[in-house]
C-alpha positions as CSV (number, residue, x, y, z in Angstrom):
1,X,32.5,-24.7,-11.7
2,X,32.0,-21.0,-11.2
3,X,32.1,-18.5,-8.2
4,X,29.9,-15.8,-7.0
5,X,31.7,-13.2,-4.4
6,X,28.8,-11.7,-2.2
7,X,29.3,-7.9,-0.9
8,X,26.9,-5.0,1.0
9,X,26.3,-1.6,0.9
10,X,27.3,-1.6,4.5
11,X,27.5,-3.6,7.1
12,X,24.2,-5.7,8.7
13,X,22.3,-5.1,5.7
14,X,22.0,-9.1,5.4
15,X,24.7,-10.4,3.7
16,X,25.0,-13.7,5.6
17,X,21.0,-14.6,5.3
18,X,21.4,-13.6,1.7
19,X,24.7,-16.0,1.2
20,X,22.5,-18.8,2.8
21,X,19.4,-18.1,0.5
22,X,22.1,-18.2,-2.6
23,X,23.3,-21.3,-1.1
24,X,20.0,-23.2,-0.3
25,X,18.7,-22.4,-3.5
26,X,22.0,-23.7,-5.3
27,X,21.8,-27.1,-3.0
28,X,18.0,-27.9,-3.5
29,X,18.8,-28.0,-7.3
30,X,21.7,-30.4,-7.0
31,X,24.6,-28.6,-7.4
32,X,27.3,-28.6,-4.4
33,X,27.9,-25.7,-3.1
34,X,30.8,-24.3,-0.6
35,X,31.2,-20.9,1.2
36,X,34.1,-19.4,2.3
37,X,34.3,-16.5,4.9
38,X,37.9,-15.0,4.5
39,X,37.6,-13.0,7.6
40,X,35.2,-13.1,10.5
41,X,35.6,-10.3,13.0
42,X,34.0,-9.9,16.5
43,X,33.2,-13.7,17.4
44,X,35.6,-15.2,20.0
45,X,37.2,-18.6,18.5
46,X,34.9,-20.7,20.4
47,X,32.1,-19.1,19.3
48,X,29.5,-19.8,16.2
49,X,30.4,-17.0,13.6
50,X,28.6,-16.2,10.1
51,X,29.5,-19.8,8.2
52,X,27.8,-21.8,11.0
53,X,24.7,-19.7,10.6
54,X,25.1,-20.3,7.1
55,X,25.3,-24.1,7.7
56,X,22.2,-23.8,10.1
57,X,19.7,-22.2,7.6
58,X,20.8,-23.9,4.2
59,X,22.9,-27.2,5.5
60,X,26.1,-26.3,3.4
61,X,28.7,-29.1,5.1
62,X,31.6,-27.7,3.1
63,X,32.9,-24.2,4.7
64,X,36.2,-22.5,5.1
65,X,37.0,-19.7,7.6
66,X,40.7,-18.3,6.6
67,X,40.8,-15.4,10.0
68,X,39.1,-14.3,12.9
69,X,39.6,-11.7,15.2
70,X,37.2,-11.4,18.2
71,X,36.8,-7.5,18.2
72,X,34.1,-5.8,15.9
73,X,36.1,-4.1,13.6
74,X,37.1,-4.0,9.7
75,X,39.7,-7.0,9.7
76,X,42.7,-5.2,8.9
77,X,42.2,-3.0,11.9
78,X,40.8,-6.2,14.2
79,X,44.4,-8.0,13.4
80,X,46.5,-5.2,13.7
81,X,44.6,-4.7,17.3
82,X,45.2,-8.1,18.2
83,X,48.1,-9.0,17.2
84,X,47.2,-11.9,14.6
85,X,48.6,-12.2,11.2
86,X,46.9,-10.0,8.5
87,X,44.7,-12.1,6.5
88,X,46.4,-12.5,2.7
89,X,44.8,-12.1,-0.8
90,X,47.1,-15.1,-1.9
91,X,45.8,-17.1,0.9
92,X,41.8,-16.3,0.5
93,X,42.1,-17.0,-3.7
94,X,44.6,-19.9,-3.3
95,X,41.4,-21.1,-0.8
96,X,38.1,-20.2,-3.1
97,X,40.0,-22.1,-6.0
98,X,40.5,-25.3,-4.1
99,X,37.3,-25.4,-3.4
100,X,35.8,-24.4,-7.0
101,X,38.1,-26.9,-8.5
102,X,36.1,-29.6,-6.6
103,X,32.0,-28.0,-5.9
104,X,30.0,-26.6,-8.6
105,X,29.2,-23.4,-6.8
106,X,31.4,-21.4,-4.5
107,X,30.2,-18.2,-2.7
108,X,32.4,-16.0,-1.1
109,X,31.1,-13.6,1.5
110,X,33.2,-10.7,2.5
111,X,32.7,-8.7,5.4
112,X,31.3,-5.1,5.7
113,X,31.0,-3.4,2.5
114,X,32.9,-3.8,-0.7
115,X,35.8,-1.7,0.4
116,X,36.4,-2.6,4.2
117,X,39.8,-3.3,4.1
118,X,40.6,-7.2,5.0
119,X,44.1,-7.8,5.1
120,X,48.0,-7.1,4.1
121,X,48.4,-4.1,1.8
122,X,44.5,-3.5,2.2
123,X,43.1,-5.7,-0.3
124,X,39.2,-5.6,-0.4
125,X,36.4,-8.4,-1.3
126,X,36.9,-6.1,-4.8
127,X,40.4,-7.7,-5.0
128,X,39.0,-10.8,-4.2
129,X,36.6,-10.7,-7.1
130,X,39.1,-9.0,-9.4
131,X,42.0,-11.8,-8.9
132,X,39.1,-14.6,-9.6
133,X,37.4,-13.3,-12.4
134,X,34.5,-13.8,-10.6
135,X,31.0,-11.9,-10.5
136,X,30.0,-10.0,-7.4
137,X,26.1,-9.5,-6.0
138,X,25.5,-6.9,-3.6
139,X,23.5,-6.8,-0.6
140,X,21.9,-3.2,0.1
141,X,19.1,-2.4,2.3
142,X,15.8,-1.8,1.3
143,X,14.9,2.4,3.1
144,X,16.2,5.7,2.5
145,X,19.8,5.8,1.9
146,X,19.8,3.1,-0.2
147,X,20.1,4.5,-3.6
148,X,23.3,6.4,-2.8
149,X,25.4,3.7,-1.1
150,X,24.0,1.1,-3.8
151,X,25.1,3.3,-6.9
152,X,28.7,3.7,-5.3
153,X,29.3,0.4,-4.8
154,X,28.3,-0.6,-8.0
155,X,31.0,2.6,-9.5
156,X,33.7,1.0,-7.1
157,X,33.2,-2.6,-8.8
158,X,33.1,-1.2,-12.5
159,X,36.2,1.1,-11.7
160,X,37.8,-2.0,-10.8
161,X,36.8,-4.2,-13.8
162,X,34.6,-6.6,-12.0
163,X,31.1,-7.7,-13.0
164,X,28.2,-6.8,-10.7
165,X,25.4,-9.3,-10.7
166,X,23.1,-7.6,-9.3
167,X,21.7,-6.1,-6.1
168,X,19.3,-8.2,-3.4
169,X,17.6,-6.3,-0.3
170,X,19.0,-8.2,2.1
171,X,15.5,-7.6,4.7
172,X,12.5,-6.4,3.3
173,X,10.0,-5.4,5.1
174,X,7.0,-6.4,6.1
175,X,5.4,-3.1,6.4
176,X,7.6,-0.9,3.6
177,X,7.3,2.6,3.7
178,X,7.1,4.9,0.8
179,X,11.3,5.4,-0.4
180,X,11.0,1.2,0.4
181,X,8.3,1.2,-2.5
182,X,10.3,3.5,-4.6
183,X,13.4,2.0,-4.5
184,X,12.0,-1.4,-5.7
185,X,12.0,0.6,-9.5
186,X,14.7,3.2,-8.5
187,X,17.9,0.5,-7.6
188,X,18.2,-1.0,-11.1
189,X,17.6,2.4,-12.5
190,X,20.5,4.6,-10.7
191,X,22.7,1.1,-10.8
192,X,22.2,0.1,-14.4
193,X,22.6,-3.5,-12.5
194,X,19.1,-5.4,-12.2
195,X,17.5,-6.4,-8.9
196,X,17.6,-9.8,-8.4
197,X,16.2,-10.1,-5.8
198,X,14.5,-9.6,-2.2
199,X,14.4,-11.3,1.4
200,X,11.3,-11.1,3.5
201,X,13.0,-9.4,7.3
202,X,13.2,-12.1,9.8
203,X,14.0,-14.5,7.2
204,X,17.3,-15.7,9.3
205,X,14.6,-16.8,12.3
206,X,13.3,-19.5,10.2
207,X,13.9,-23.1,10.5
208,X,15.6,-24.6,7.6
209,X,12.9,-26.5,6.2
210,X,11.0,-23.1,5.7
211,X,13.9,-21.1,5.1
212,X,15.2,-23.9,2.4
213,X,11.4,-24.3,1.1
214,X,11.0,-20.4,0.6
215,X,14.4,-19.2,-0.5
216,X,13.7,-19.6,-4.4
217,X,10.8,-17.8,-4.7
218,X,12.7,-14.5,-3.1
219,X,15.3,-14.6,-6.1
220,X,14.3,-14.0,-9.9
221,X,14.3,-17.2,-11.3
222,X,16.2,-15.9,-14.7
223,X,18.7,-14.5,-12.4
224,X,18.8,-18.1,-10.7
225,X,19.6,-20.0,-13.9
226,X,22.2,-17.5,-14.8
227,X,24.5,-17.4,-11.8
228,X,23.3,-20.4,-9.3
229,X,22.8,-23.0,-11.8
230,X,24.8,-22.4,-14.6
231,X,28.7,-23.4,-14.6
């Protein structure tokens, strides 16, 4: 069994198409897989959030949603507006190791970036990682900017003890521009954490079958073996 806690740079930089790919990829080798989304913020309750995206584009059938606050704001701040209970780190670990105990591949997505503050006494999807010993791969964008926000998050996960994967562009271009082109070499360089990875823009328009069918050839395949298909 093992767990993989998926992070961004920011927030829409693709972290819920990039949990999909992790997932479809898992799934079309055999393994079962599960997500859990520990807090989804500015989606009424009746409405699709991230993890039925997540179902749509890689047909994961086992998903757990802990919170959800309808206004579009870090989750601490969206409960406290709303009056709902603050999610808890006990809760959201006590969760992901229910369901590792029974898939082989459990993916945590968190929301924002690797600091947004999710719940009581401001625990972070660093927490998350840190209480389950488990690694964390980082969505960042692909353009200027990049390199900055990238190297920081990776500092705030070593800081906190707490292995970084690796980094994926979460929507590559189809037309990148010169820092895009750069930052392809520069990422792993200013990191020290390799790139494992990149997802064509637009990917999340796809139908499943392509989505599913193309998803393995946007990771590195060593990368793969290592932390999708190993337990």
């Amino acid at each position: 069994m093992s767990i993989l806690v998926v992070t961004g740079t920011s927030t829409e930089v693709g972290k819920t198409v990039a949990t999909a790919a992790l997932a479809a990829v898992a799934l079309a080798a055999g393994r079962t897989v599960a997500v859990c989304k520990p807090a989804q913020t500015g989606v009424a309750p009746d409405e699709p959030g991230d993890l039925a995206e997540i179902a749509r584009l890689a047909d994961v059938r086992d998903t757990v949603e802990l919170a959800r606050y309808p206004e579009p704001l870090a989750p601490d701040t969206a409960a406290r507006r709303s009056g709902l209970p603050l999610l808890r780190l006990g809760d959201v670990t006590s969760a992901v190791r229910k369901l590792d105990a029974a898939h082989d591949l459990t993916i945590v997505e968190g929301a924002g970036g690797a600091l947004v503050r999710l719940g009581e006494r401001g625990f972070t999807v660093v927490d998350i990682a840190r209480e389950l010993g488990a690694p964390v791969v980082v969505i960042a964008a692909a353009g200027l900017g990049t390199l900055n926000h990238s190297e920081l998050t990776v500092r705030a996960l070593a800081a906190a003890d707490v292995e970084c994967a690796g980094l994926i562009i979460g929507a590559w271009p189809d037309e990148p521009d010169l820092a895009a082109q750069c930052n392809l070499a520069d990422l792993p360089e200013v990191t020290g954490v390799p790139l494992a990875g990149a997802i064509p823009a637009g990917s999340g328009a796809l139908p499943r079958e392509t989505f599913v069918s193309d998803s393995p050839g946007w990771l590195d395949k060593t990368w793969t073996v290592r932390y999708l298909l190993e337990t």
